[in-house]
PDB file with one MODEL, atoms N, CA, C and O in Angstrom:
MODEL        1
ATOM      1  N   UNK A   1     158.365  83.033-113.324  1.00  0.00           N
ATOM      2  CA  UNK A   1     157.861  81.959-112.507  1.00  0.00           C
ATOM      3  C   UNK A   1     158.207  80.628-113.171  1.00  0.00           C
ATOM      4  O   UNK A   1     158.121  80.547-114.397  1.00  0.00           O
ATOM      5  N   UNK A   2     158.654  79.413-112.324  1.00  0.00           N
ATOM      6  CA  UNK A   2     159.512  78.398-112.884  1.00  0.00           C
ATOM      7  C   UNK A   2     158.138  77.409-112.236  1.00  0.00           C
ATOM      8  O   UNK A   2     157.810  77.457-111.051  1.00  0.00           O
ATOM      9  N   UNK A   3     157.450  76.539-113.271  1.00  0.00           N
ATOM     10  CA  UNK A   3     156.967  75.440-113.363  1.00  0.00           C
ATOM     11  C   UNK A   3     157.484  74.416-113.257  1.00  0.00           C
ATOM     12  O   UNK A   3     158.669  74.443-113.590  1.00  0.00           O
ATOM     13  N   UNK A   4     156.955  73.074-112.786  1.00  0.00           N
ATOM     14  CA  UNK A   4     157.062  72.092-112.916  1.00  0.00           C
ATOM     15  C   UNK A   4     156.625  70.894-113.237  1.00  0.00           C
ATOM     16  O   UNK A   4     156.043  70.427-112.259  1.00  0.00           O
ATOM     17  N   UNK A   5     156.621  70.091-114.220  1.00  0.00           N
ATOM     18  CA  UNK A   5     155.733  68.975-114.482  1.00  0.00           C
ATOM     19  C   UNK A   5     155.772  67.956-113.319  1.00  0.00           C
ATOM     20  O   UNK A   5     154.799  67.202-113.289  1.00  0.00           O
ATOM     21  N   UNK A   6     156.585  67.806-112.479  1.00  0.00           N
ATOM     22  CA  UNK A   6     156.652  66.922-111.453  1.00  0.00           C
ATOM     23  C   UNK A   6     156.435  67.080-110.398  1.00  0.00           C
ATOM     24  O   UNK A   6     157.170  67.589-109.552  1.00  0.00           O
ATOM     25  N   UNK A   7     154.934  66.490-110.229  1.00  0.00           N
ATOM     26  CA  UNK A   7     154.619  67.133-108.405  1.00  0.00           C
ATOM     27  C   UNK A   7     154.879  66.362-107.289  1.00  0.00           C
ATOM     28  O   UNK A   7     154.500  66.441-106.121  1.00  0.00           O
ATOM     29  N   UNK A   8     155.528  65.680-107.823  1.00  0.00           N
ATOM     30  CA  UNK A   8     156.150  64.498-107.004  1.00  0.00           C
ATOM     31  C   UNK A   8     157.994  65.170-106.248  1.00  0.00           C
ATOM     32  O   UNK A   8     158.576  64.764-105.242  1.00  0.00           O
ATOM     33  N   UNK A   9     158.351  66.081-107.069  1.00  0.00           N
ATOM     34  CA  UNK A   9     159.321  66.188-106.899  1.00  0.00           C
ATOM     35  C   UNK A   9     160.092  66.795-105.575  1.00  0.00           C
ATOM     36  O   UNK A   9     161.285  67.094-105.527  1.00  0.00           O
ATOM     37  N   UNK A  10     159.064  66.911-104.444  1.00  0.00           N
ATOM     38  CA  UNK A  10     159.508  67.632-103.219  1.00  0.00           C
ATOM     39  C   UNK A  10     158.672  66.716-102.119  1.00  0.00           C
ATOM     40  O   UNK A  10     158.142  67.072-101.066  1.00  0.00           O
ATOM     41  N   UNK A  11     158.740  65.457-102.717  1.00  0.00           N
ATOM     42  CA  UNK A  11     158.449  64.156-101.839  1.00  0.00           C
ATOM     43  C   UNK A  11     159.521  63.340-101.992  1.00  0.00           C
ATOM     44  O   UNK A  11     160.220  63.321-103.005  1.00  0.00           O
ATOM     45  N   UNK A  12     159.752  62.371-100.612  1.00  0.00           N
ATOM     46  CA  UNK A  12     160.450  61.285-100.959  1.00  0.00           C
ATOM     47  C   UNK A  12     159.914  59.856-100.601  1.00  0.00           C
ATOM     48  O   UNK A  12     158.970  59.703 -99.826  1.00  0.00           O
ATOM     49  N   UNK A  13     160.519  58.898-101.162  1.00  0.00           N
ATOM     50  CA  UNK A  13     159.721  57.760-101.408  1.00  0.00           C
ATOM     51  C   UNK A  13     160.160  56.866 -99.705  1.00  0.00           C
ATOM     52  O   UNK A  13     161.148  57.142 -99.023  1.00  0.00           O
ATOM     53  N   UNK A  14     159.322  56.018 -99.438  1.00  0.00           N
ATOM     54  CA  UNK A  14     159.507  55.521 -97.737  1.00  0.00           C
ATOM     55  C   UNK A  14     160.782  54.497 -97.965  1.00  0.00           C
ATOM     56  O   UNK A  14     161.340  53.905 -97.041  1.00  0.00           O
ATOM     57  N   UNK A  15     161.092  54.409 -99.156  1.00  0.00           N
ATOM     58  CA  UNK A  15     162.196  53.303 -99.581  1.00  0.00           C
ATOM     59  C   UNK A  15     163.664  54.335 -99.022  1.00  0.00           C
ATOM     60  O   UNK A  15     164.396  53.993 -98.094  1.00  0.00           O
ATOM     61  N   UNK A  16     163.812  55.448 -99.729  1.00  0.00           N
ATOM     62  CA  UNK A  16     164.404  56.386 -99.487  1.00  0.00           C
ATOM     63  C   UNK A  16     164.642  56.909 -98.225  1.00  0.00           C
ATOM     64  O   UNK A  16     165.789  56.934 -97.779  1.00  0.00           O
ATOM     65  N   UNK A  17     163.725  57.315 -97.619  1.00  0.00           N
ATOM     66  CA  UNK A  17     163.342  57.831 -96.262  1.00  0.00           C
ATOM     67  C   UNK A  17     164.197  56.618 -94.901  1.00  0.00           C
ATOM     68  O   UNK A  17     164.839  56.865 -93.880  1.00  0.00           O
ATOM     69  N   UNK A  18     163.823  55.466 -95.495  1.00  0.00           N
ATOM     70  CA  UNK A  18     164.446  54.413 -94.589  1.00  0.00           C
ATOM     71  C   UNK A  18     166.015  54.416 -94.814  1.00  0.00           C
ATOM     72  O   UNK A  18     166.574  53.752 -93.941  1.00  0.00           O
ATOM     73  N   UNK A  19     166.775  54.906 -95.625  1.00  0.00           N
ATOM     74  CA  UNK A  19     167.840  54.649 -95.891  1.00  0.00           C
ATOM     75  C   UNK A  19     168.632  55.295 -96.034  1.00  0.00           C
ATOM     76  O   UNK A  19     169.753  55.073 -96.492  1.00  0.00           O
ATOM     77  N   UNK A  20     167.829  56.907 -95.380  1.00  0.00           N
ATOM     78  CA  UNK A  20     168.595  58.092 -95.376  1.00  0.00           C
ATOM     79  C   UNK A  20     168.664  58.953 -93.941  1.00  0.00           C
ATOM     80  O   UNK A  20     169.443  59.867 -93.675  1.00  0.00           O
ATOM     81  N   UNK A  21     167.268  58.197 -92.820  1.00  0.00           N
ATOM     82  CA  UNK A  21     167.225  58.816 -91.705  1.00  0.00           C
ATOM     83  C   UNK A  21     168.532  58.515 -91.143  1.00  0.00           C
ATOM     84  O   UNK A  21     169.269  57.602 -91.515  1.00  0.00           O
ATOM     85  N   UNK A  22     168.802  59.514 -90.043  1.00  0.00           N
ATOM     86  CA  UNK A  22     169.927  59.890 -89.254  1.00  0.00           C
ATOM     87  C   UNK A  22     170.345  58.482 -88.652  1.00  0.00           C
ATOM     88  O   UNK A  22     169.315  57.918 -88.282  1.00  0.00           O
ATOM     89  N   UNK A  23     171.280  57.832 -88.453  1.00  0.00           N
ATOM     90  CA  UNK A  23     171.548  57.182 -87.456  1.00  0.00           C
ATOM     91  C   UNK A  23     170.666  55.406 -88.484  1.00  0.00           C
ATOM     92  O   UNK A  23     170.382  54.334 -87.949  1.00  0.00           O
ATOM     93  N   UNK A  24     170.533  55.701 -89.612  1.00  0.00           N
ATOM     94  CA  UNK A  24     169.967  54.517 -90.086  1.00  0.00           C
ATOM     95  C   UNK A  24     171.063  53.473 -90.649  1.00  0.00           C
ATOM     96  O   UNK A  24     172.151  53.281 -90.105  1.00  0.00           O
ATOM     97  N   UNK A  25     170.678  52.920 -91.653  1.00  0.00           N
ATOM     98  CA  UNK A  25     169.078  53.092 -92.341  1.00  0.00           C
ATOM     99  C   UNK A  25     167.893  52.115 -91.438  1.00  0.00           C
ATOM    100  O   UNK A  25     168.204  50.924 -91.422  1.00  0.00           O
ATOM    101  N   UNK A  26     167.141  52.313 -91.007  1.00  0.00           N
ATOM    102  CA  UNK A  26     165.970  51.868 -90.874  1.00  0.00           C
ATOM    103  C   UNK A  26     165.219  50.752 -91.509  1.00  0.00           C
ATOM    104  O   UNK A  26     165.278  50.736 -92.738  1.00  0.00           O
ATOM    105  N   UNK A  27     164.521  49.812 -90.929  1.00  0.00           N
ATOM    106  CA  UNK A  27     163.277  49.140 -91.992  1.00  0.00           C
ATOM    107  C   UNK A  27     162.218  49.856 -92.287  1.00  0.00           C
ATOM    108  O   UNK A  27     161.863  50.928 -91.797  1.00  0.00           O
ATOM    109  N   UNK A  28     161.740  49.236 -93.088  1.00  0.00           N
ATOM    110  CA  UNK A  28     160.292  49.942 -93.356  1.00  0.00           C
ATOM    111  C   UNK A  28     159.232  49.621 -92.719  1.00  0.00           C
ATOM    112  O   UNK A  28     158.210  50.279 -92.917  1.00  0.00           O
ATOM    113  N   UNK A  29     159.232  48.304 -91.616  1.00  0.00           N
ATOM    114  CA  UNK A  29     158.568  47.906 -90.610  1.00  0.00           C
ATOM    115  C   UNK A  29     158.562  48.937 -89.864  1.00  0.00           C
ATOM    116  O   UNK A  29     157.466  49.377 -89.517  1.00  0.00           O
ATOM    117  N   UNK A  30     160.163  49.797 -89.282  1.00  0.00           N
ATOM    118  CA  UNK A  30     160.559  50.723 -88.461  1.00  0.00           C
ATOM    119  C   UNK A  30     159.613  51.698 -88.824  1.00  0.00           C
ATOM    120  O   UNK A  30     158.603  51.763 -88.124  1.00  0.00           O
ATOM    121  N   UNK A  31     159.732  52.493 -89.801  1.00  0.00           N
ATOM    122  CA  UNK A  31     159.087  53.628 -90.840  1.00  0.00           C
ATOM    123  C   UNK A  31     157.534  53.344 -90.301  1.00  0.00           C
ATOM    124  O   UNK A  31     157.003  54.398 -89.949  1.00  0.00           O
ATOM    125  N   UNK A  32     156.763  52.288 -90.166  1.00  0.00           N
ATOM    126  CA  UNK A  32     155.352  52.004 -90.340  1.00  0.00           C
ATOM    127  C   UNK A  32     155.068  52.284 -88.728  1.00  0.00           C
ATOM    128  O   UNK A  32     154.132  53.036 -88.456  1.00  0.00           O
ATOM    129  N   UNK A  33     155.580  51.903 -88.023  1.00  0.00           N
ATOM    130  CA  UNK A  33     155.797  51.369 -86.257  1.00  0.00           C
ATOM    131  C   UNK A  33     155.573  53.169 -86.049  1.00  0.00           C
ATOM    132  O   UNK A  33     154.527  53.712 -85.693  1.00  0.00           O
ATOM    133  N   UNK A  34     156.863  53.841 -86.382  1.00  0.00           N
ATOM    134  CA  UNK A  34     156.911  55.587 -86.286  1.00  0.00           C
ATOM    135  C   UNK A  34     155.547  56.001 -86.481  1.00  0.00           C
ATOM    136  O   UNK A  34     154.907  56.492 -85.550  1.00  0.00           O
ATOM    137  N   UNK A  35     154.926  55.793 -87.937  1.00  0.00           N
ATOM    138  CA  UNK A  35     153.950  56.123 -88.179  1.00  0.00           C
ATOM    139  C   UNK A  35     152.766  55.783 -87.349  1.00  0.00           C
ATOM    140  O   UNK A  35     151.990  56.734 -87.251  1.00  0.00           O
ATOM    141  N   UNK A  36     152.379  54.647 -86.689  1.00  0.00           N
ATOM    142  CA  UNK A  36     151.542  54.443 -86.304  1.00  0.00           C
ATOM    143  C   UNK A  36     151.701  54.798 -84.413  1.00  0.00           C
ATOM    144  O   UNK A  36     150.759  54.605 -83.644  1.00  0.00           O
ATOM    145  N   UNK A  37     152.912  55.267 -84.015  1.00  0.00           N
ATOM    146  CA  UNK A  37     152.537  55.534 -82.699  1.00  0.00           C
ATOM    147  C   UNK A  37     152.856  57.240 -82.733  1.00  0.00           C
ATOM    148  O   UNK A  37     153.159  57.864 -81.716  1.00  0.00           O
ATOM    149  N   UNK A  38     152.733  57.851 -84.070  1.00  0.00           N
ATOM    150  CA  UNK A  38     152.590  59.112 -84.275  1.00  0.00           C
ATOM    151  C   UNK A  38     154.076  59.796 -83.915  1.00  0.00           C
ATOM    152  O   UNK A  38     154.269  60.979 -83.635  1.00  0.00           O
ATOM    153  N   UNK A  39     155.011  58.795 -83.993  1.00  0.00           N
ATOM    154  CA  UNK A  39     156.561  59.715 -83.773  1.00  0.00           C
ATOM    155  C   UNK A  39     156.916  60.081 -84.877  1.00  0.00           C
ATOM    156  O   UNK A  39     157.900  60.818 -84.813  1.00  0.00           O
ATOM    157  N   UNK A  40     156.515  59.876 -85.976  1.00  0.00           N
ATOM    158  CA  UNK A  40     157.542  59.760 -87.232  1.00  0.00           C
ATOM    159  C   UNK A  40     156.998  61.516 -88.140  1.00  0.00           C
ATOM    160  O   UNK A  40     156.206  62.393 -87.794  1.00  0.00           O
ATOM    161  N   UNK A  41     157.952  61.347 -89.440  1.00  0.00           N
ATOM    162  CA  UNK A  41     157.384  62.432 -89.924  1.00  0.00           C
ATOM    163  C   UNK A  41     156.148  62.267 -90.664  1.00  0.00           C
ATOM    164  O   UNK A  41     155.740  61.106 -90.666  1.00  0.00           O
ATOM    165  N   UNK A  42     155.283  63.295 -91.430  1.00  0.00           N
ATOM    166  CA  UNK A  42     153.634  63.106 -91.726  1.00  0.00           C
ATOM    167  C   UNK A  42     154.330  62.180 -93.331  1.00  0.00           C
ATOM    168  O   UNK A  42     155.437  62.122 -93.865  1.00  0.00           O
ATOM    169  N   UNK A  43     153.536  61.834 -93.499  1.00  0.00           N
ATOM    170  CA  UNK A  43     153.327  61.099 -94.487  1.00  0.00           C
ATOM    171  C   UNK A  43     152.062  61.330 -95.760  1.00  0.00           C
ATOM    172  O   UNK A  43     150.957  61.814 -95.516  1.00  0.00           O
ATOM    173  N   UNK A  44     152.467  60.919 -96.972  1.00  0.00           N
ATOM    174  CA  UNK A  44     150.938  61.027 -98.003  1.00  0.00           C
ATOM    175  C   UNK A  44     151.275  59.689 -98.190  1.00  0.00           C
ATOM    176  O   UNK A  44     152.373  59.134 -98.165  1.00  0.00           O
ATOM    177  N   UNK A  45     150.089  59.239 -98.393  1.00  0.00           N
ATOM    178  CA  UNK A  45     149.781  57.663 -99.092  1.00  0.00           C
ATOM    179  C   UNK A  45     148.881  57.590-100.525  1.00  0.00           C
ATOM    180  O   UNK A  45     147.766  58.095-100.649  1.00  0.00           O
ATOM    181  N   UNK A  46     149.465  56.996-101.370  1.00  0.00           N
ATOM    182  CA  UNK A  46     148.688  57.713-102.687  1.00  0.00           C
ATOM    183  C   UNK A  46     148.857  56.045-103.050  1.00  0.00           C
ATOM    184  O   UNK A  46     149.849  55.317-103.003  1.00  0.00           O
ATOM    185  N   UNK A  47     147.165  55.724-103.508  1.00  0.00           N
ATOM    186  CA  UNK A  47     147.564  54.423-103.790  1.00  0.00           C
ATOM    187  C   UNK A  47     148.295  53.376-102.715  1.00  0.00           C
ATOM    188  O   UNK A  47     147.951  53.345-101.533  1.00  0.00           O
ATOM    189  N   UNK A  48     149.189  52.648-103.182  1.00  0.00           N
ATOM    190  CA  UNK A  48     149.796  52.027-102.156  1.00  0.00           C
ATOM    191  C   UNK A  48     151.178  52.261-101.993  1.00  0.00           C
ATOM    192  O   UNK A  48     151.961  51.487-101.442  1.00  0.00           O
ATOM    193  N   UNK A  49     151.606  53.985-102.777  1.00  0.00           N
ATOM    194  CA  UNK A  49     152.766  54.120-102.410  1.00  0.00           C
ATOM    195  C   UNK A  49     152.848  55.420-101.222  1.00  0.00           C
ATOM    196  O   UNK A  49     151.989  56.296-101.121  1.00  0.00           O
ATOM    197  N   UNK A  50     154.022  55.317-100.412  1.00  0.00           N
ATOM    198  CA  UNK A  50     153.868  56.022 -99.550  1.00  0.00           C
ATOM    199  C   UNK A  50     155.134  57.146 -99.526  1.00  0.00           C
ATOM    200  O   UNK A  50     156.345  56.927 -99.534  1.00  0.00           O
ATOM    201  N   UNK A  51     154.507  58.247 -99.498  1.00  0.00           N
ATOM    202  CA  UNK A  51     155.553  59.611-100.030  1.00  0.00           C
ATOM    203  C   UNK A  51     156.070  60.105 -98.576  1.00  0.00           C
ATOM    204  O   UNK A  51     155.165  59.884 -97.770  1.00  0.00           O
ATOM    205  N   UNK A  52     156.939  60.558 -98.087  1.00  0.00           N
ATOM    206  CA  UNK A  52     157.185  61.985 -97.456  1.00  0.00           C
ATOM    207  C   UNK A  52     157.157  63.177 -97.863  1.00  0.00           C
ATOM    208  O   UNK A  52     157.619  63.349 -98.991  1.00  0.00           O
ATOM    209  N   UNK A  53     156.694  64.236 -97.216  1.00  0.00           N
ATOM    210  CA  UNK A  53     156.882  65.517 -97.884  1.00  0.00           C
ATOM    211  C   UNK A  53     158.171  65.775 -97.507  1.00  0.00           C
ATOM    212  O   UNK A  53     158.327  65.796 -96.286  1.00  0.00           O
ATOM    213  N   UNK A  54     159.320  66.014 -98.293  1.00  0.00           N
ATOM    214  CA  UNK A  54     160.668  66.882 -97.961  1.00  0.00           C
ATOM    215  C   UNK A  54     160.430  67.981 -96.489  1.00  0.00           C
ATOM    216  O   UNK A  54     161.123  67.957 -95.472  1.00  0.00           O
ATOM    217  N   UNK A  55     159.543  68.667 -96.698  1.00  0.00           N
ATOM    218  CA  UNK A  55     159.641  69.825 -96.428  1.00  0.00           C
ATOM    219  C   UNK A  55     158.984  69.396 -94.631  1.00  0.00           C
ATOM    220  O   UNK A  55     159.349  69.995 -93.620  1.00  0.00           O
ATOM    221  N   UNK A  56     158.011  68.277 -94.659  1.00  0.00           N
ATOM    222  CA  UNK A  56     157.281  67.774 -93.325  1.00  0.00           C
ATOM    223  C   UNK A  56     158.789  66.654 -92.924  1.00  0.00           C
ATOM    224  O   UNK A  56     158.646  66.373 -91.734  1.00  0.00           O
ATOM    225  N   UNK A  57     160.002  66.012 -93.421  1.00  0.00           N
ATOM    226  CA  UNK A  57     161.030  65.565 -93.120  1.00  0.00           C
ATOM    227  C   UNK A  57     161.746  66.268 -92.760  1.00  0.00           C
ATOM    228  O   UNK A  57     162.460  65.649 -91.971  1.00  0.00           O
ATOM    229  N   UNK A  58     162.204  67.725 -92.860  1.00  0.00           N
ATOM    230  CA  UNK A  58     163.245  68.640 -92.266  1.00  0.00           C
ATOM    231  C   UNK A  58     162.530  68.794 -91.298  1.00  0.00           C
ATOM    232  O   UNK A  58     163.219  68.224 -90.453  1.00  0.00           O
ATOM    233  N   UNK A  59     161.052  69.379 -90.415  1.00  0.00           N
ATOM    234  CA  UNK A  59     160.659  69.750 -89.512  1.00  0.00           C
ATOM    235  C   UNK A  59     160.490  68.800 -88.669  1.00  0.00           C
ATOM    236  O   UNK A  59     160.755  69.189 -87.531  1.00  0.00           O
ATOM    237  N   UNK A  60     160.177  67.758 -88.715  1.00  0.00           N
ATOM    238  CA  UNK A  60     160.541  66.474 -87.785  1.00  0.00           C
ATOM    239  C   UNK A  60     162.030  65.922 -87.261  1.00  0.00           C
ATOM    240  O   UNK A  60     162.180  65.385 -86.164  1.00  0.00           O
ATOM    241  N   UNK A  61     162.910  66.102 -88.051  1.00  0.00           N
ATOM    242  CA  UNK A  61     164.247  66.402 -88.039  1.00  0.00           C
ATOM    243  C   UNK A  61     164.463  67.601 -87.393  1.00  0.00           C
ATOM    244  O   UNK A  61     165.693  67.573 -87.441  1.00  0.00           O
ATOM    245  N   UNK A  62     164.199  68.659 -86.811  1.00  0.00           N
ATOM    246  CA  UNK A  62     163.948  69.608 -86.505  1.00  0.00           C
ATOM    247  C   UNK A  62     163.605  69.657 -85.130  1.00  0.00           C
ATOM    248  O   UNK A  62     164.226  70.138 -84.182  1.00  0.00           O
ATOM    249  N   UNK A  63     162.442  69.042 -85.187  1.00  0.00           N
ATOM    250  CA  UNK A  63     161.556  68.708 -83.540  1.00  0.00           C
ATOM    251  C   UNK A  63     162.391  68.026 -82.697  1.00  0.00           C
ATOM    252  O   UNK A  63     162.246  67.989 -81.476  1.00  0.00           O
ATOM    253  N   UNK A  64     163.296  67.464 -83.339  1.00  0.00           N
ATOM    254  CA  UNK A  64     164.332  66.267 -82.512  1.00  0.00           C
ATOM    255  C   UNK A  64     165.849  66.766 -81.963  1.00  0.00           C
ATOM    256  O   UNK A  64     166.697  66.017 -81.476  1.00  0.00           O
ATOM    257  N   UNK A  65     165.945  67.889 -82.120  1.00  0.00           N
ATOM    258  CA  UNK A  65     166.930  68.880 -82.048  1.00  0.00           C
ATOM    259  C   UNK A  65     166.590  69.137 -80.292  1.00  0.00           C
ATOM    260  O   UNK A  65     165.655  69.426 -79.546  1.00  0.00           O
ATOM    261  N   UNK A  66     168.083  68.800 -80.259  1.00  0.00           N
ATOM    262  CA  UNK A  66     168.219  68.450 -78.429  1.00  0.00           C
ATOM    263  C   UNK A  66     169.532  69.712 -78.182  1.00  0.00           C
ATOM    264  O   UNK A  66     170.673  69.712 -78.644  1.00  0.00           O
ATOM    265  N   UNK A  67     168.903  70.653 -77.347  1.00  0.00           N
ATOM    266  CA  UNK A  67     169.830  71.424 -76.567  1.00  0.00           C
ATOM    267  C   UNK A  67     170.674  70.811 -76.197  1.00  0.00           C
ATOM    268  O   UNK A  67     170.671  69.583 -76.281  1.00  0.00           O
ATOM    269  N   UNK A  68     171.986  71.751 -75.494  1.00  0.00           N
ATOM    270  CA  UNK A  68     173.504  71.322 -75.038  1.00  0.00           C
ATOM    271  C   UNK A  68     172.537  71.154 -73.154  1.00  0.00           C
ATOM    272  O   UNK A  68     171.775  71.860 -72.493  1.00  0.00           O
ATOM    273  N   UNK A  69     173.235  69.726 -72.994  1.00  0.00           N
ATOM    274  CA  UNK A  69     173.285  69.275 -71.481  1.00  0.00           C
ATOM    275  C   UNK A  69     173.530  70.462 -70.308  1.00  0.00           C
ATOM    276  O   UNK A  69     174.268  71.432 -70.481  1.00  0.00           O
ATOM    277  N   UNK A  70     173.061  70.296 -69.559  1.00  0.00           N
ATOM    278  CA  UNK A  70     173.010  71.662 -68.959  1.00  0.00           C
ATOM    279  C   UNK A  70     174.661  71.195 -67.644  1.00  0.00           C
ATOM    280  O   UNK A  70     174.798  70.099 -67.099  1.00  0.00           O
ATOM    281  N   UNK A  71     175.300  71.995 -67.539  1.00  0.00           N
ATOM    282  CA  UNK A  71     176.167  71.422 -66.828  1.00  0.00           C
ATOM    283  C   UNK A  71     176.171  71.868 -65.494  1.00  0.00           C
ATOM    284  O   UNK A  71     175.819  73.034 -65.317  1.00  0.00           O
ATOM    285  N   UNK A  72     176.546  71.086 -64.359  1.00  0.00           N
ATOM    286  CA  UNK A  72     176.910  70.783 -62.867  1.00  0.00           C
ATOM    287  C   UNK A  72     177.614  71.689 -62.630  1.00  0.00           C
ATOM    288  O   UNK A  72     178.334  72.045 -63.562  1.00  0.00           O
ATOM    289  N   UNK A  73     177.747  72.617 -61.028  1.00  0.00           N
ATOM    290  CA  UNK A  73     178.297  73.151 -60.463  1.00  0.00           C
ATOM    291  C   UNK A  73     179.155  72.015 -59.658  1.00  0.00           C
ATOM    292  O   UNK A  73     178.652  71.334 -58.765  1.00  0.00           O
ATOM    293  N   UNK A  74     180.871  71.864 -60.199  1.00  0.00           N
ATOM    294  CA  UNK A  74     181.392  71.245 -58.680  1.00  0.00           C
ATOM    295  C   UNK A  74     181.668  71.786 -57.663  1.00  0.00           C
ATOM    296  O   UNK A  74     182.023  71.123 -56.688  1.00  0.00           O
TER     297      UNK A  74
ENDMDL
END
């Protein structure tokens, strides 16, 4: 079994998060806006820094996953 001293290490920071989403980078105004009309991914707030969980960022990334267009009979 492999330990870790860093429990931080399967979070990412909202600095990060803004500058790595798809189609970004994003502000962090953007990032806050997500958060507060509940589109974005979950978030921890520790203090006044604000983490993503990795693992709550792939599944939101995930949720946004758009089937192929359905196509027309001519």
């Amino acid at each position: 079994m492999t330990t870790t001293n860093n429990p931080f290490e399967d979070y990412t920071t909202k600095q990060e998060f803004c500058r790595l989403v798809p189609g970004g980078p994003i502000s962090e105004r953007t990032a806050d806006r997500w958060h507060a009309l509940r589109i974005g991914p979950p978030r921890v707030k520790c203090g006044r820094r604000i983490l993503y969980p990795n693992q709550g960022i792939r599944q939101w990334l995930e949720s946004k996953t758009q089937g192929p267009l359905r196509e027309t009979s001519s």
